[in-house]
N, C-alpha and C positions, 0 to 999 in steps of 0.2 A: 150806298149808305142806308136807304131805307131800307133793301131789303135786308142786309144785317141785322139790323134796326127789328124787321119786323120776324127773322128767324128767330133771333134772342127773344123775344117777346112769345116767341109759342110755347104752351104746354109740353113738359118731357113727357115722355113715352111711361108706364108706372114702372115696369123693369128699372126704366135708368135713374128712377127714384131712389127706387130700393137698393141701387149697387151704391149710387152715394151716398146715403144716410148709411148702411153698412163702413163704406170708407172712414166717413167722421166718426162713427163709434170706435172703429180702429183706433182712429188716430188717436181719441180724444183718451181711448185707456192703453196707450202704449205711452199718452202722456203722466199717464196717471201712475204707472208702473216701473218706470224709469230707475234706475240703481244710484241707491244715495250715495254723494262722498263719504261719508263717513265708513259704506261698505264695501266702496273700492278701497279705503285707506285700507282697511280691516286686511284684505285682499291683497296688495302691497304689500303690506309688512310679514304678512304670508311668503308672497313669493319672496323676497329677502332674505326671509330663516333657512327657506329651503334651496337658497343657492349659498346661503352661508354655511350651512351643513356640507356641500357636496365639496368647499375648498376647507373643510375641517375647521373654522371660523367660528368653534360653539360659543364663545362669549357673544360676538355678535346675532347668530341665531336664537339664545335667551333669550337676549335682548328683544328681539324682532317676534319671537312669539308670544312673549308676553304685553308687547302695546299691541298686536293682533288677539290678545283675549280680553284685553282691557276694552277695546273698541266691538269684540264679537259681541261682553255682557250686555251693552246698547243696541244695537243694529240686527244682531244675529244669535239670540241667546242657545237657539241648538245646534252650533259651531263651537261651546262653547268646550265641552268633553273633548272631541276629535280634536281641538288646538293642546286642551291641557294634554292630550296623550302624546301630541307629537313632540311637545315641551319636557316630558317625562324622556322620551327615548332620545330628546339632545342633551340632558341631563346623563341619562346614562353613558353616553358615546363620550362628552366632556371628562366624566367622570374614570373611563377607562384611561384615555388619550392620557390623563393625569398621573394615573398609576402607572403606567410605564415609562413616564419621566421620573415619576421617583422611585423608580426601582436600578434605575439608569443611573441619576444624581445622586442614590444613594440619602436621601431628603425626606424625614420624617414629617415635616411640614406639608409637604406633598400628596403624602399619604391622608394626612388630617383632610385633606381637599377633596383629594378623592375619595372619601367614605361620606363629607358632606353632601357633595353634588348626588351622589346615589342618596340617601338618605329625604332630598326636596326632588329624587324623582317619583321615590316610594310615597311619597306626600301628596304628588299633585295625581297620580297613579296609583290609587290603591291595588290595585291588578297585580303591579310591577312588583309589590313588598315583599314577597318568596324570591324573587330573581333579583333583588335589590340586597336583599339579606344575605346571598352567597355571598355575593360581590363585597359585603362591608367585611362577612368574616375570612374573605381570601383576602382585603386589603388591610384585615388588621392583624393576621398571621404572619404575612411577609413583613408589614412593621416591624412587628415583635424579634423577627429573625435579625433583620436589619440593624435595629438596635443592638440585639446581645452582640453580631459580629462587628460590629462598632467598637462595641466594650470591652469586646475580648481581642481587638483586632492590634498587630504586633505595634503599629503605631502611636495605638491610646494605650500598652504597655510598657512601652519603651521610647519614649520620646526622642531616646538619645540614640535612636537607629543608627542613623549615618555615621555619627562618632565611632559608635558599635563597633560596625563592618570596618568600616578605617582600622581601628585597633587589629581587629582578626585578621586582614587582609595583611596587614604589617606581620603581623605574628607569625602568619602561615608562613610569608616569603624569607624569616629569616628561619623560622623551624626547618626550610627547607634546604637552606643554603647549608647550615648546620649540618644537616643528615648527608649531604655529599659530601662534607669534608670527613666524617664518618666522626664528629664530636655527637655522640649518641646524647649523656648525659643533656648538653647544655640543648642541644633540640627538642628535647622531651619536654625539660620546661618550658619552651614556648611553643609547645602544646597542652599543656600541663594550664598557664594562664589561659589560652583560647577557653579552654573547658571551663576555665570559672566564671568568663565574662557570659558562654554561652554554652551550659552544658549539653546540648544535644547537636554538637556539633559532629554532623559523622566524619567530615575529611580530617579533623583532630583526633578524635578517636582510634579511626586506620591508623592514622601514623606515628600514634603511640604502640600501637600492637606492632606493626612493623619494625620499630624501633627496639621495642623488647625481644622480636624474633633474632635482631640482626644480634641484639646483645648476648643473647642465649647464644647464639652460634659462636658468637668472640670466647663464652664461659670456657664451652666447650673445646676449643682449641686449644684455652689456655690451661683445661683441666689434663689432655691429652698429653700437652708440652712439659707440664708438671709431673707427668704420671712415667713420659719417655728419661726425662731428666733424673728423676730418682731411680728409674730403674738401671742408669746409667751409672748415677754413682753407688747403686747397691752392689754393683757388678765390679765397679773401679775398687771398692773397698776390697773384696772376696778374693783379685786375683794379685799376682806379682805383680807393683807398677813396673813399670819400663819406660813408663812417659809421665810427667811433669800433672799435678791436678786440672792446673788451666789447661792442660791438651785434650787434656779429657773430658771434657767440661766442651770442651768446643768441638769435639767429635760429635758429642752429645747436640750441641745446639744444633749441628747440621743435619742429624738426624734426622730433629725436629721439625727443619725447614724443608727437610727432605720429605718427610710425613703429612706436612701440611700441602705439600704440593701434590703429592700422588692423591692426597683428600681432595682438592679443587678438581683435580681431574676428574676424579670419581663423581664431581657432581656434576660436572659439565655431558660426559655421556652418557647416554640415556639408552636404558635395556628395552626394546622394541615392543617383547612381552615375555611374560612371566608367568608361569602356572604349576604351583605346584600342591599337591590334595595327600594330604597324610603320607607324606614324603619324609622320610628317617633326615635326620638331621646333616651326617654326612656326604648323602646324596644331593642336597641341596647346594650344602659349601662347593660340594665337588664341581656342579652344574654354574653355580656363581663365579666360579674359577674358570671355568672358560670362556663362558661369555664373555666375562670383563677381560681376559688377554686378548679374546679376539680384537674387542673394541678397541686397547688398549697399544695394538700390536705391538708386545713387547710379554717379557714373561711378568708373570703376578702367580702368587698366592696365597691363600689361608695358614695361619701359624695358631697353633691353638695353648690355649697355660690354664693351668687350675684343671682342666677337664679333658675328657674327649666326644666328640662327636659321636662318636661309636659306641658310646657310655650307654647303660639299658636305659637310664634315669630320663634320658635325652628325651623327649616326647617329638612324635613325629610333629611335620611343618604343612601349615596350609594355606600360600600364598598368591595372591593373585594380580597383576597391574600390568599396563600397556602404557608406557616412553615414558617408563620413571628412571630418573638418573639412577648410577649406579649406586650412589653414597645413600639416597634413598631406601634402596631395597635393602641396604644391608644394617643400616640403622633401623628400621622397622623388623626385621627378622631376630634383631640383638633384643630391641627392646621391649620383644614379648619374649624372651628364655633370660630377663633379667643378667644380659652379657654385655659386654665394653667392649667396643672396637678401635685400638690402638692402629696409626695410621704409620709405618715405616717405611723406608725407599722403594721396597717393588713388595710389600705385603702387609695385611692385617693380619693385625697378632690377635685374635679374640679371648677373649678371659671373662671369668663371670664376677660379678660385683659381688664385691665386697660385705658382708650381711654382720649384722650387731653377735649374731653369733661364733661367725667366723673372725670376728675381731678380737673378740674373748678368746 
């Protein structure tokens, strides 16, 4: 114990003076230096913002950078810019994140939002205000769009949409049932109503045109049957009866039905091709007359009245087409030399229409 006693009691070395007195300066200004709460708080609410940021969390990160610049103007006043800045760019991030919900939602309110948060990031940010200013005038462009197709949109014009389509969807299905049983008239007006609930209605439109094509083509029958029929009884007048009016009269109708049937066939086969280039009139017929008995196999021919083929007046023919029915090619050939084609058991009789002068 004494000698303890008396080591402790000796003079240190000046060296080991100097290392301690060095150590207690240490200590005494690492006491002195030490980091305040309030700039750890500062510090905290830092790292918060910025992990509130990284799970897209920007209300929370406002939040958090702002009681981190409230607490930097005490503690850390040259932290105070770098917090406002990164406050500005969660502002802007908010402010995007915003605009593609209502552009999505369709939500003008949205938009209002997102032109604010850019607008307090151009605030805290003066830097930002040119890159802050696109962003207001691309959020307030798309508004504007948003709005007129709002306004203009079939919904906020038509409230009574669904009723609408019900009506049309009705209309359509009996216009169509109509058009099969071949009542032209009564289907055309329930197309005819489709069009007024919804003028721009294209499958309404079609099937009035088709409806017209179908009726034109009934005209045409019945103008053919009319045309066979008097020339029947022109004929039954001019010679000796020998048979009864009604016999002749029903010769006449079979004719008719005789005429209409060699017409369906004629439209049912279809000439493969066709080409003819300033071709005399006769040569044409002549050419059309065989093709169609081939197809037909059976005899057919051309009958001609009022005119002939061989006539100088005739102007040559310039025709052209590939798998057009027969009835096609020869109505298209009539209906440029202003001619009729009359439809008989095994031949067309062609003759030229009738002109206000030739009537006189």
């Amino acid at each position: 114990m004494n000698i303890n006693l008396a080591f402790a009691n000796r003079p240190l070395p000046k060296w080991q003076s100097v290392a301690l007195t060095f150590v207690g300066v240490l200590i005494l200004i690492s006491g002195c230096v030490s980091t305040p709460p309030e700039y750890k708080s500062m510090q905290l609410s830092v790292k918060r913002a910025e992990e509130a940021i990284k799970k897209d969390n920007y209300d929370a990160a406002v939040k958090s950078y702002i009681q981190a610049i409230i607490k930097a103007e005490d503690v850390a006043p040259d932290k105070v810019p770098s917090l406002k800045k990164s406050l500005a760019q969660a502002y802007i991030s908010w402010s995007r994140s915003i605009y593609w919900q209502a552009k999505t939602k369709k939500d003008p309110e949205l938009f209002k939002k997102s032109i604010l948060f850019c607008d307090k990031a151009a605030d805290m940010h003066p830097k930002y205000r040119t890159k802050c200013n696109t962003y207001i005038a691309k959020f307030k462009r798309d508004m504007s769009t948003m709005k007129f197709k709002r306004a203009t949109s079939v919904d906020t014009l038509l409230p009574d949409k669904r009723e609408r389509n019900y009506k049309i969807a009705m209309l359509h299905k009996q216009g169509n049932v109509l058009t099969r049983e071949k009542r032209y008239m009564m289907a055309k007006g329930k197309f005819d109503d489709i069009l007024r609930i919804d003028p721009y209605n294209l499958e309404a439109a079609r099937a009035i045109k088709n409806i017209m094509q179908e009726l034109a083509k009934v005209g045409e029958k019945r103008q053919e049957a009319d045309e066979a029929i008097r020339m029947a009884e022109a004929k039954w007048k001019n010679i000796e009866p020998i048979a009864s009016k009604e016999e002749a009269m029903e010769v006449a109708r079979r004719e008719v039905e005789s005429g209409v049937k060699l017409q369906n066939r004629l439209a049912e086969i279809k000439i493969r091709q066709i080409d003819f280039k300033d071709a005399p009139l006769n040569e044409v017929f002549a050419e059309l007359e065989k093709i169609i008995t081939r197809l037909l196999r059976k005899d057919f021919q051309f009958k001609f009245k009022g005119f002939k083929p061989t006539d100088p007046d005739c102007p040559p023919i310039t025709f052209q087409g590939k798998n057009i029915p027969a009835e096609g090619a020869i109505k298209a050939i009539c209906s440029g030399l202003q001619l009729i084609p009359l439809y008989s058991k095994e031949s067309v009789i062609i003759q030229k229409k009738e002109t206000k002068s030739s009537k006189q």
